[in-house]
Residue, then its C-alpha position, 0 to 999 in steps of 0.5 A: x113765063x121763063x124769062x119773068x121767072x128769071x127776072x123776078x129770081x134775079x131781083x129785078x123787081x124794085x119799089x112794089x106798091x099797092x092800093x085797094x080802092x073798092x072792087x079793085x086793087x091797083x099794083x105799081x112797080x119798077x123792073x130793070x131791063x136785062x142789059x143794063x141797071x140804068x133801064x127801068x120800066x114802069x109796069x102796073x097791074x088792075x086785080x080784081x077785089x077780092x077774086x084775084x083776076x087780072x083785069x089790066x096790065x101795061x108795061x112801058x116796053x115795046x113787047x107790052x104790046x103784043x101781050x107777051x111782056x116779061x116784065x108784067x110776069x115777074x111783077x105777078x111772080x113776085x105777088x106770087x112769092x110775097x103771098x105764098x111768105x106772108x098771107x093776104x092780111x095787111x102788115x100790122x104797122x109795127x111789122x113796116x118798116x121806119x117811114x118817119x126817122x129817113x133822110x132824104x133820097x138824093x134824086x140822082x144817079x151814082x157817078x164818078x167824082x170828077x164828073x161832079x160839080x159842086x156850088x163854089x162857096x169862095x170867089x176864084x182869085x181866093x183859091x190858092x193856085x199851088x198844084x201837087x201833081x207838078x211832075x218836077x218839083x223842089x219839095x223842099x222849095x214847095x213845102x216853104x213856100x207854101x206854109x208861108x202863104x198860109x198865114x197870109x190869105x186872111x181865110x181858113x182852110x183844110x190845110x190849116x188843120x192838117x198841116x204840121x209844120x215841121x223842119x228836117x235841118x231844125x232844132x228847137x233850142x228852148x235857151x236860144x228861144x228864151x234869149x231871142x224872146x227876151x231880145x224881142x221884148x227889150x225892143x218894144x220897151x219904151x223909157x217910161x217910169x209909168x203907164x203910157x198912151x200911144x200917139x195917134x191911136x185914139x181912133x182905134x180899129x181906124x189907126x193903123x198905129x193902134x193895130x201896129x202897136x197890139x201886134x205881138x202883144x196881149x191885150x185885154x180882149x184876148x186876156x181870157x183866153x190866154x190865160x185858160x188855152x191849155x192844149x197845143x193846139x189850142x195854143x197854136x190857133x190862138x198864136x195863130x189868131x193874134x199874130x197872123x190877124x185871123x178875123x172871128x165870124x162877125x156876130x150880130x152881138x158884136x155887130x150892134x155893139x160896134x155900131x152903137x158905140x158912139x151913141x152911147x159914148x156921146x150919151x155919158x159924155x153929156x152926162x158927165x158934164x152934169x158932174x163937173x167931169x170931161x170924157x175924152x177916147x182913149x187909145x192903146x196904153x202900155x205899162x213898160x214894167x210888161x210891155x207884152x201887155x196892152x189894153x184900149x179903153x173906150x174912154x178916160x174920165x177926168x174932173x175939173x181939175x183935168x185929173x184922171x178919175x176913171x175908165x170908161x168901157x162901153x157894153x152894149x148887149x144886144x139883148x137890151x136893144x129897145x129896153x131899160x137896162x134896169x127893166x129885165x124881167x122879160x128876158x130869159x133867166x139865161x141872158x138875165x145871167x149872163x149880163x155884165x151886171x146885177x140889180x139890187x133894190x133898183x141900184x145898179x151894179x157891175x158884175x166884179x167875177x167875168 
């Protein structure tokens, strides 16, 4: 009874439950060993309804069997103490405790963090293999080398968005910096009184002169955002994109446009032909007044005389897939909104703002 009493006062008596079932009335609990928190023993009790006569109790330890177990007693203690606080009535249920709005209990036992392991989400040969805790270490050297590496592992990491880069020997010298970029400027100009098409890049993404040609140069897809970024940071994440070639996530919308392209280019191609007109791809053109500047249509429109008379782009909006352009009474009013385009008395019509 006097070691019970201790283990009730010292809180050793966790996750009482209760249930009553016809002339009796069944208790469970947890109860921790006095050597060690990582012990518990399982002890429940049989009462009798509504006498209050202990007609059963077992414990899992070894003295349960000799009928003097300490853990039982301070079960009965802690009975003692919640009837002698809150009566024998029920709680109402707005005196429990919130069951509904809990997370999910982790089944698993507090340990120090080396001895974890955790689900690798990368391939190894993707983990970079720079060590802090190298003993001697050219600090300067490191830091170098490692910013450098940065931009060219084609993936994201902590580092990224942490790491300012910064230069203890270095001023930014904003004069020099328009001098230089002037400089880089004049050498992609080309002698050209008039927009231009670069060689060999009517493939597109499958020419490495295509790619070549919009590094370094702002074109149409990213026009947007350059023109609204802000914030530095903003700025730099853009930079960063466009010159170090960070790959956005691969979305199913831009996913079925890629890979219906084609189809629909053939598709106006046959139309055309209706019209006395030639489609043919385009590449990537430039305007030598703002050779920063740069854009790939998907195509270029001529007439019989084989002038030019247009520009194809191709959209191919996901939300359309298996539906008439002109019958989209079924979608919802937010992807109705955000089309390219509008429909009036049947006719329809290319959206001028986005």
């Amino acid at each position: 009874m006097v070691k019970g009493r201790q283990y009730f006062a010292s809180g050793h008596v966790k996750h009482i439950k209760s249930i009553a079932k016809g002339e009796y009335f069944f208790v469970k609990s947890t109860v921790m060993a006095s050597y060690t928190e990582q012990k518990l023993y399982h002890v429940t009790l049989t009462l009798g309804s509504p006498s209050g006569k202990i007609l059963d109790a077992s414990c899992d330890c070894k003295a349960s069997a000799m009928g003097r177990c300490n853990h039982i007693a301070s079960l009965l203690f802690a009975l003692e103490d919640y009837t002698l606080q809150f009566g024998y009535d029920p709680d109402a249920c707005t005196s429990k405790l919130c069951t509904w709005n809990v997370g999910r209990k982790a089944k698993r036992q507090p340990q120090p963090c080396y001895s974890t392991s955790y689900n690798k989400k990368l391939k190894a040969d993707r983990y970079r293999n720079y060590n802090p805790l190298t003993t001697k270490l050219d600090e300067t050297k490191f830091a170098n080398e490692f910013i450098a590496t940065l931009p060219n592992s084609g993936s994201f990491c902590m580092f990224d968005q942490i790491l300012e880069i910064e230069y203890s020997d270095y001023v930014v010298d904003i004069k020099n910096l328009n001098e230089r970029t002037n400089y880089s400027l004049n050498l992609i100009k080309q002698d050209a009184s008039e927009p231009y098409e670069v060689p060999n890049t009517d493939r597109q993404a499958e020419s490495i002169m295509w790619h070549s040609s919009r590094n370094c140069r702002i074109t149409a897809s990213v026009a947007k955002e350059v023109s609204s970024v802000k914030s530095p940071r903003a700025k730099y994440n853009l930079l960063e994109r466009i010159l170090w070639g960070k790959k956005l996530p691969q979305l199913k919308s831009l996913k079925y446009g890629q890979e219906n392209e084609d189809n629909a280019f053939m598709q106006y191609v046959n139309l055309s032909k209706g019209n006395n007109e030639t489609t043919r791809k385009s590449g990537f053109w430039i305007n030598p007044e703002y050779p920063e500047l740069g854009c790939s249509p998907d195509g270029l429109i001529y007439d019989a005389n084989n002038n030019l008379i247009g520009v194809l782009e191709i959209k191919c909006p996901l939300v359309l897939k298996d539906k008439d352009p002109l019958c989209i009474e079924s979608l919802k009013p937010c992807q109705r909104f955000n089309l390219c385009y509008t429909i009036e008395n049947g006719i329809l019509s290319l959206k001028k703002k986005p």
